[in-house]
VOSETI-25634 format. One record per residue (C-alpha): x, y, z. Coordinates in steps of 0.02 Angstrom, whole numbers, padded with zeros to 5 digits, always signed. Last residue first. Example, Ala and Ser with C-alpha at 12.3 -4.5 7.8 and 13.67 -1.06 7.14 Angstrom:
<sites>
+00684-00053+00357
+00615-00225+00390
</sites>
This chain:
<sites>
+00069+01502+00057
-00092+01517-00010
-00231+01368+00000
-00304+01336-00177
-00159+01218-00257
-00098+01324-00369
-00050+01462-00217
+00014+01311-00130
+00138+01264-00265
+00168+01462-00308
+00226+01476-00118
+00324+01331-00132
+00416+01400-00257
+00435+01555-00179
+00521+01501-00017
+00631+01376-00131
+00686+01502-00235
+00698+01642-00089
+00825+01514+00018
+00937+01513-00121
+00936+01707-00150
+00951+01739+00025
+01103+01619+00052
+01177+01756-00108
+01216+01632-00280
+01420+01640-00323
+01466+01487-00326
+01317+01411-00419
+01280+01562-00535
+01137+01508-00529
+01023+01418-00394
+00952+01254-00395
+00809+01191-00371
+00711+01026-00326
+00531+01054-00261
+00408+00934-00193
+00241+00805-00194
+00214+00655-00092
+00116+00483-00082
-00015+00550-00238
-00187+00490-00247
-00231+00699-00177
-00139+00747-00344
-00272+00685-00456
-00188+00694-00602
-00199+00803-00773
-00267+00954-00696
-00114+00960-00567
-00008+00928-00741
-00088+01054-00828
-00086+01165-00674
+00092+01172-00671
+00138+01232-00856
+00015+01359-00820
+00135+01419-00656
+00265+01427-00774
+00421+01290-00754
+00482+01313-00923
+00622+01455-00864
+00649+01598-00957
+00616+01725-00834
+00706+01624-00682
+00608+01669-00523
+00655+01755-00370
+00527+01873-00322
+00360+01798-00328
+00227+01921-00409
+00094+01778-00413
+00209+01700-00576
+00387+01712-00627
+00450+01562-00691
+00517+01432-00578
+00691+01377-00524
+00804+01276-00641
+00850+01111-00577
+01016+01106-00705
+00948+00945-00814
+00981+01036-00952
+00855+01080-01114
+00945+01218-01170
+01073+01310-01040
+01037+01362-00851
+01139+01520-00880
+01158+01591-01056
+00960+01513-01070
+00871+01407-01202
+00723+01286-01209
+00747+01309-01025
+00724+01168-00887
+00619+01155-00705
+00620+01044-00559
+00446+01006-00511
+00447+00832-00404
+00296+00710-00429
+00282+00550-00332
+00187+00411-00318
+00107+00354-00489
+00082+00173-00535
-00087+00180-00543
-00059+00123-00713
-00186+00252-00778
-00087+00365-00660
+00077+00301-00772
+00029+00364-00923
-00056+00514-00863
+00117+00573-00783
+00199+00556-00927
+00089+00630-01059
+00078+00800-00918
+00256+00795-00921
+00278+00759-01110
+00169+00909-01129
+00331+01022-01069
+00405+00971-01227
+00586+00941-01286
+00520+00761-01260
+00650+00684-01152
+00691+00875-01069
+00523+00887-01027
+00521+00719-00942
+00685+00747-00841
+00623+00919-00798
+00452+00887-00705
+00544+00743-00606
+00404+00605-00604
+00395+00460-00483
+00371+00282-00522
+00307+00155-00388
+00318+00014-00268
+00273-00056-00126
+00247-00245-00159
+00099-00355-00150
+00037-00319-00345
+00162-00199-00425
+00302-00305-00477
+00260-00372-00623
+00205-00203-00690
+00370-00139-00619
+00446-00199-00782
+00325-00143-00906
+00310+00032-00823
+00500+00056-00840
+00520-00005-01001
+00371+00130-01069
+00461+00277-00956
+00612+00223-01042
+00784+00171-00989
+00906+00279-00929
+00994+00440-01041
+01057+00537-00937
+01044+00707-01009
+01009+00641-01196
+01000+00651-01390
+01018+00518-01509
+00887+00609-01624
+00733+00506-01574
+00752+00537-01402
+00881+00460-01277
+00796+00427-01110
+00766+00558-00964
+00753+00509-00789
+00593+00418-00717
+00608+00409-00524
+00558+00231-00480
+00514+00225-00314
+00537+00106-00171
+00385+00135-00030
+00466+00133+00138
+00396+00038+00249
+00544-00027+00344
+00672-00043+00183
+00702-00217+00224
+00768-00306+00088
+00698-00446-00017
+00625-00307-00123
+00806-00241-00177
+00840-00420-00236
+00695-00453-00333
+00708-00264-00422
+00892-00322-00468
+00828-00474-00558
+00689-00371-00643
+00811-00218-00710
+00924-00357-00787
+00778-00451-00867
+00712-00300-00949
+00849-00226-01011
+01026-00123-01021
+01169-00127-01134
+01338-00004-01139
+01450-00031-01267
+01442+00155-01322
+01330+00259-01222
+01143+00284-01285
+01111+00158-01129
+01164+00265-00993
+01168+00122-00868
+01046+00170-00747
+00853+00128-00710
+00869+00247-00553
+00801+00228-00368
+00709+00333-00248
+00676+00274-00094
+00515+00340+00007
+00441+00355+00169
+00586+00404+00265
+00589+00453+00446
+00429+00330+00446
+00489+00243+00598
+00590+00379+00733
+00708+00503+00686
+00901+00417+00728
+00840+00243+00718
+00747+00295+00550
+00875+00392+00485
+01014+00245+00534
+00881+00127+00449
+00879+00224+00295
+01073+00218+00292
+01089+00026+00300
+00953+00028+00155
+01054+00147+00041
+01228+00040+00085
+01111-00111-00014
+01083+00029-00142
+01265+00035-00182
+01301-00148-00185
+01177-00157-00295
+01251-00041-00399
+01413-00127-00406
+01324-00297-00446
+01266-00220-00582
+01386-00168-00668
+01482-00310-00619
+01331-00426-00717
+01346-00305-00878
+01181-00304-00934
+01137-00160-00837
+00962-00126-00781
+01005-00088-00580
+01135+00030-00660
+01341+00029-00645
+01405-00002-00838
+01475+00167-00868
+01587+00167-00740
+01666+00319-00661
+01513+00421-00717
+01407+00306-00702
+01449+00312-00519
+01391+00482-00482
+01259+00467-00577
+01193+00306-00465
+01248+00404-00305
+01137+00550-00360
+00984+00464-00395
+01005+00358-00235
+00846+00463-00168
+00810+00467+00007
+00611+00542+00039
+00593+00618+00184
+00435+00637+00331
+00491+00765+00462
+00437+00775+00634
+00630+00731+00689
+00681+00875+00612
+00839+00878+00529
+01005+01003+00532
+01106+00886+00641
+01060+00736+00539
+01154+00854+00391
+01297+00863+00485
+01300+00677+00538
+01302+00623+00358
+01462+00689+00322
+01511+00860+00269
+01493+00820+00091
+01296+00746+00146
+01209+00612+00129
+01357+00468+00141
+01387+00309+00056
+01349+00308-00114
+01299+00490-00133
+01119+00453-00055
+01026+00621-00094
+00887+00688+00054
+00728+00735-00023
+00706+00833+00132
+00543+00849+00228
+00373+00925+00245
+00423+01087+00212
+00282+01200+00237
+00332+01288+00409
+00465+01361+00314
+00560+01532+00354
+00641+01458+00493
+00688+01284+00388
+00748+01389+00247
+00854+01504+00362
+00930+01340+00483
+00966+01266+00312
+01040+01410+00229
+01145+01468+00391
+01197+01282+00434
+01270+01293+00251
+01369+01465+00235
+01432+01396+00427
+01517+01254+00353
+01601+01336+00207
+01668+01203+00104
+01588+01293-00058
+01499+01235-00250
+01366+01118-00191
+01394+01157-00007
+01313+01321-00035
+01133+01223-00054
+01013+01258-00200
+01013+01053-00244
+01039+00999-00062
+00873+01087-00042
+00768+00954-00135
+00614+00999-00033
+00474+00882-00003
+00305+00990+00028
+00180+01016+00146
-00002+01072+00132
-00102+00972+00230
-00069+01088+00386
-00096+01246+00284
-00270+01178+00304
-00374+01201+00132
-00375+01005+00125
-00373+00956-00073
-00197+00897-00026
-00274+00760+00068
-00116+00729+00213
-00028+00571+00162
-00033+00384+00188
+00102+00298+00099
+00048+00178-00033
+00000+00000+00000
</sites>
């Protein structure tokens, strides 16, 4: 069974809380400075009362550059996270481009399970450290890159290690799918993972008796499709499935000096309800949103969030980076019916 959440059709500011990506407009992204980072998180968290936890990234063994005990120090135990091995799994392709739950090559693999067995450890330290239910979700990746040369990836691959990672443990937690962009007709390609359509078939055997899912990333799908109606395609194909649990809005540019064209750089919204920090050429309107909030039933969903990130990376004010999130969430509310 999915994770029980707060209706977000409630009009309570209560209901309405959010998963927040903030490693992604954090100073420790581009700095060492320790204090540059409590100040963010401690400011965000102040500012906040709508955050209803991290997505917190797995880098393969910690959570956090500082260690995973500086970020536990910065946590509420009330929250409810979501730990996503996204970033470990890139990570790792990029020092072998064979590592991926789907890949062919068997030490591939194996090194990636490997990876999300560490995952599971860590969710239980959370949980021991927070309390059961620290984290309510895990997502995963359908790595290898498979437009890469020599690199193979399928069905059978993806199924074995989908066996293994359900024989864990993961103490409730529902394990996600988070749907990263494929190679499109052109060859073209961020990460390039298997397909939405691949991934659906192969969790369809799944599905019945286990807790699973797919979650969108607003950007990855645009960024497949070049569109931002692949988002709202996306996420109807796999509602029908009722395969959908997650939906995080990180946005992309069909063209900007900063953020680039069509990159995976968790661009912050458009400029909409008079917000102040925005990104003017940024995808991520507030109409783009309510198609996909029109195209779902986002009260069936286990948790909705934010991922941004703010440019230029070294250089980007704590203010700034705590703004983008502040107004985002603001404009997800504001959508929504309820206001900040």
């Amino acid at each position: 069974m999915a994770v029980s959440i707060c209706p977000l059709d409630d009009m309570s500011t209560e209901a309405r809380k959010y998963i927040v990506g903030a490693y992604a407009t954090a100073p420790s992204l581009a700095s060492d400075d320790k204090m540059q980072e409590q100040n963010f998180y401690n400011d965000l968290i102040l500012e906040q009362d709508s955050i209803r936890g991290l997505e917190i990234p797995f880098w393969g063994n910690d959570i956090h550059q500082f260690g995973s005990e500086f970020l536990f120090e910065l946590m509420r135990p009330s929250w409810e996270n979501v730990l996503s091995c996204v970033p470990g799994s890139v990570v790792a392709c990029g020092s072998n481009k064979h590592f991926g739950l789907a890949s062919d090559d068997e030490a591939g693999r194996n090194e990636a399970l490997k990876m999300h067995k560490r995952a599971n450890s860590m969710l239980h330290t959370i949980n021991d450290r927070f309390g059961d239910q620290s984290v309510i979700a895990v997502q995963i990746a359908t790595a290898p890159s498979t437009p890469v040369s020599g690199v193979n990836a399928s069905h059978s691959s993806l199924a074995r290690s989908l066996e293994e990672l359900l024989s864990w443990d993961w103490q409730n937690a529902r394990l996600v799918i988070e749907h990263c962009d494929t190679a499109d007709i052109h060859g073209s390609f961020v990460k390039g993972f298997m397909s939405l359509e691949d991934e659906i078939t192969v969790l369809g055997d799944f599905i019945d008796g286990n807790n699973v899912g797919i979650t969108i990333n607003w950007a990855r799908s645009a960024i497949e499709g070049r569109s931002v109606e692949t988002v709202v395609q996306h996420l109807q194909q796999v509602a029908q499935r009722r395969m959908l649990a997650g939906l995080m809005f990180s946005g992309t540019s069909a063209g900007d000096i900063t953020y680039g064209a069509w990159q995976d750089n968790h661009m912050p919204f458009a400029r909409s309800f008079d917000i102040e920090h925005y990104e003017a050429n940024s995808l991520l309107t507030s109409s783009s949103i309510q198609k996909c909030l029109n195209a779902i039933d986002p009260t069936n969903l286990d948790y909705m969030g934010i991922k941004l990130l703010g440019m230029p990376i070294d250089k980007c004010s704590v203010s700034r980076r705590v703004g983008i999130n502040r107004d985002a969430l603001f404009v997800l509310s504001s959508l929504l019916g309820g206001g900040p």
